[in-house]
Structure formats: structure tokens, C-alpha cells
C-alpha positions as CSV (number, residue, x, y, z in Angstrom):
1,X,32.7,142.9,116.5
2,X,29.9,141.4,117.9
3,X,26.5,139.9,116.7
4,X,24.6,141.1,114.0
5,X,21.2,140.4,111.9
6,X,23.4,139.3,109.4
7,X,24.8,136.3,111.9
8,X,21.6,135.3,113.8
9,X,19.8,135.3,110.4
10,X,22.9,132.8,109.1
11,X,22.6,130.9,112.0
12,X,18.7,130.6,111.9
13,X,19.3,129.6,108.5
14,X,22.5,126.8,108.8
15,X,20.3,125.3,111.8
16,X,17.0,125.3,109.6
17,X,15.0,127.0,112.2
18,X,11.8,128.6,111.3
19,X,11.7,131.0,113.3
20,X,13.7,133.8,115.6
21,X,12.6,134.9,118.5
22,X,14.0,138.4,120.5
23,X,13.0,139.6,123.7
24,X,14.4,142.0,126.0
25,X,15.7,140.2,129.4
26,X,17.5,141.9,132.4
27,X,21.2,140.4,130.8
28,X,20.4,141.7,127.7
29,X,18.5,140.6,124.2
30,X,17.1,137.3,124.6
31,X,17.9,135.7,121.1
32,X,15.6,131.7,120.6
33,X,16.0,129.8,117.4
34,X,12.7,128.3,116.8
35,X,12.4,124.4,115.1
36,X,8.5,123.0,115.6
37,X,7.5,123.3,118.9
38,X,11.4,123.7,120.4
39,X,14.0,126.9,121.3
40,X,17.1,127.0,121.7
41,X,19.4,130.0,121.8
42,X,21.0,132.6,124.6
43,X,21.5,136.4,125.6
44,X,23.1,138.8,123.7
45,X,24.7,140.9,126.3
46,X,26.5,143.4,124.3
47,X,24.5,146.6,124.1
48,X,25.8,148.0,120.9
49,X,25.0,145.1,119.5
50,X,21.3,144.7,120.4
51,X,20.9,148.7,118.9
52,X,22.2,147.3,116.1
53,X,20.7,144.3,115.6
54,X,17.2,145.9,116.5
55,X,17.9,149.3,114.7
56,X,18.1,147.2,111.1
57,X,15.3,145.0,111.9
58,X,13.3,148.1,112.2
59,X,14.5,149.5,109.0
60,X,14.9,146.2,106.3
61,X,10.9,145.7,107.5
62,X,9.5,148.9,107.8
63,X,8.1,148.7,111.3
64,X,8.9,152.4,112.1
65,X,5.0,152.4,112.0
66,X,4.1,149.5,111.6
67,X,4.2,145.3,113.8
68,X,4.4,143.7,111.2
69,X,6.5,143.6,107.7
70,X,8.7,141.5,105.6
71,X,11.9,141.7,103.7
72,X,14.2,139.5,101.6
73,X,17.4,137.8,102.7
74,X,19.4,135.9,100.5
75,X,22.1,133.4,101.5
76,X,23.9,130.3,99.6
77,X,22.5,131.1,96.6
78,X,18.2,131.0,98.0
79,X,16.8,134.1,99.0
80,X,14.7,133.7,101.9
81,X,11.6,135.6,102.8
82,X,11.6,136.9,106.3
83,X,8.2,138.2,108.1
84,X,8.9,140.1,111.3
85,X,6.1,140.9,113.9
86,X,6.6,143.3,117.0
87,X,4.6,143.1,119.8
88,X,5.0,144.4,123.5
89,X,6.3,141.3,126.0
90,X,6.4,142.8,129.5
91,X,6.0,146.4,128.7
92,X,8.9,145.9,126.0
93,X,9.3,145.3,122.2
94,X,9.8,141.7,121.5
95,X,10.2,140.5,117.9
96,X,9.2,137.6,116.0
97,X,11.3,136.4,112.7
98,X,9.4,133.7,110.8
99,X,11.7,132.3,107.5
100,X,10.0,131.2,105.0
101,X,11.1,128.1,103.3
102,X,13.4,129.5,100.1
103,X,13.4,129.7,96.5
104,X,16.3,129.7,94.1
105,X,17.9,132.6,92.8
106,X,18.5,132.9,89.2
């Protein structure tokens, strides 16, 4: 099985980034786990993977239509807001997930 929103969301999360970052590259989908002002992260070579990473981005924040959107995520008992922005990088969709800092679930 390889990576899913599920895991780079968890990850984002575990490393308390605010943000996630995907961009197409040559290799693959470009994945950078945003704290302040510094990235770190890799590729995502596995093409089945990226579809379905990028597949339920698209649907969990309605950007069929739309660059922009939000959706709920909730992990270790907080549920996290997440906004997502597309925008074109090169001539390609690139996406932008900002978390935003949690509240507690009842």
C-alpha cells in the first residue's frame, strides 16, 4: 500500500507542521511539510498513489470547481480544520494544505 492523505495529513500532524505543500515534479508528487519559514519532505513516486492522494483532496474540499475549500480532519481525539488552495505551478496543479491549530472533540 502506499501513501495516502490519510498518512501525510498524520504526519503533518505528529510533526506539528502548519502546512503541506504538493507539487508535481518530474519523479513524481513533490510532498513539503511546512513549520514557519522551513520544508522538509520528499517525492512520492508511486503513481497510483498520487491519483489517490489528489483524487480525495479534490473531493473532501470540493475543489472540482473551485481553488480553494476546507474540510475537517480529526485525529487523537482534536479535529483539525484543513484549508486547501490549488493553484497552477509550472503549467500544473500544485496544492496548498494549511492546518489549523485544533479544538477538542466532545
Amino acid at each position: 500500500m502506499g501513501l495516502t492523505l490519510q498518512s501525510l495529513i498524520e504526519t503533518a500532524i505528529r510533526h506539528r507542521a502548519d502546512a503541506i505543500e504538493l507539487e508535481y515534479v518530474p519523479e513524481g508528487l513533490e510532498v513539503i511539510y511546512m513549520k514557519g519559514d522551513i520544508g522538509l519532505g520528499g517525492v512520492v513516486a508511486d503513481r497510483e498513489s498520487i491519483r489517490a492522494i489528489i483524487s480525495e483532496l479534490v473531493t473532501r474540499a470540493k475543489l472540482e470547481r473551485r481553488s480553494h475549500g476546507a474540510f475537517k480532519w480529526a485525529h487523537g481525539g482534536k479535529e483539525y480544520k484543513i484549508r486547501a488552495e490549488q493553484y497552477e505551478s509550472f503549467g500544473e496543479s500544485a496544492f496548498r494544505l494549511i492546518l489549523k491549530k485544533p479544538k477538542q472533540r466532545a
